[in-house]
N, C-alpha and C positions, 0 to 999 in steps of 0.2 A: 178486794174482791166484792164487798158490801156493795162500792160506787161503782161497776161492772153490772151488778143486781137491781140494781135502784135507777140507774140509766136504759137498763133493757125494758125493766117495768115502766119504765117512762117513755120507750118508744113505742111499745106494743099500744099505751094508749093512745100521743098523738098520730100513729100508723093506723090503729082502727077509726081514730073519731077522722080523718082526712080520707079514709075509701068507703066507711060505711055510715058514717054522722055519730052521732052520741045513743050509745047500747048500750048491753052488759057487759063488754070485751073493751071498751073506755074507760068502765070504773074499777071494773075487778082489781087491774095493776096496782092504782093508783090507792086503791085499800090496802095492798099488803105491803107498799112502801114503805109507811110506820111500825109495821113488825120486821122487817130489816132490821129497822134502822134503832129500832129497840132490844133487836138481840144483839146487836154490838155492844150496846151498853149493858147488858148483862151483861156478857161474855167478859167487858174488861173490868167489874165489878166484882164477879166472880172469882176471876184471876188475884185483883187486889186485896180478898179476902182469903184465898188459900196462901200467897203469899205470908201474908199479918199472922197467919197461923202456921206458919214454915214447912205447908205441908209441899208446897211444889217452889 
């Protein structure tokens, strides 16, 4: 799901910088690509520590 998020965020920008040139709708995506891509790594960090603690 993350790589569905993180390629759509990646189309919106090369789709805006290709009809309208480089704006705010270029960069916006391309900033929140690393909070994806860091709450995954929570998310399985998380897991591995309620695990450690037998709670899930």
């Amino acid at each position: 799901m993350n790589a569905v998020i993180v390629g759509f965020m990646a189309g919106i920008s090369i789709y805006s910088t290709v009809k309208n040139g480089f704006g705010f709708f270029t960069f916006l995506p391309v900033v929140f690509i690393p909070f994806v891509i860091n709450s995954k790594k929570v998310d399985w960090e998380l897991q591995e520590e309620l695990k450690s603690r037998d709670l899930k």
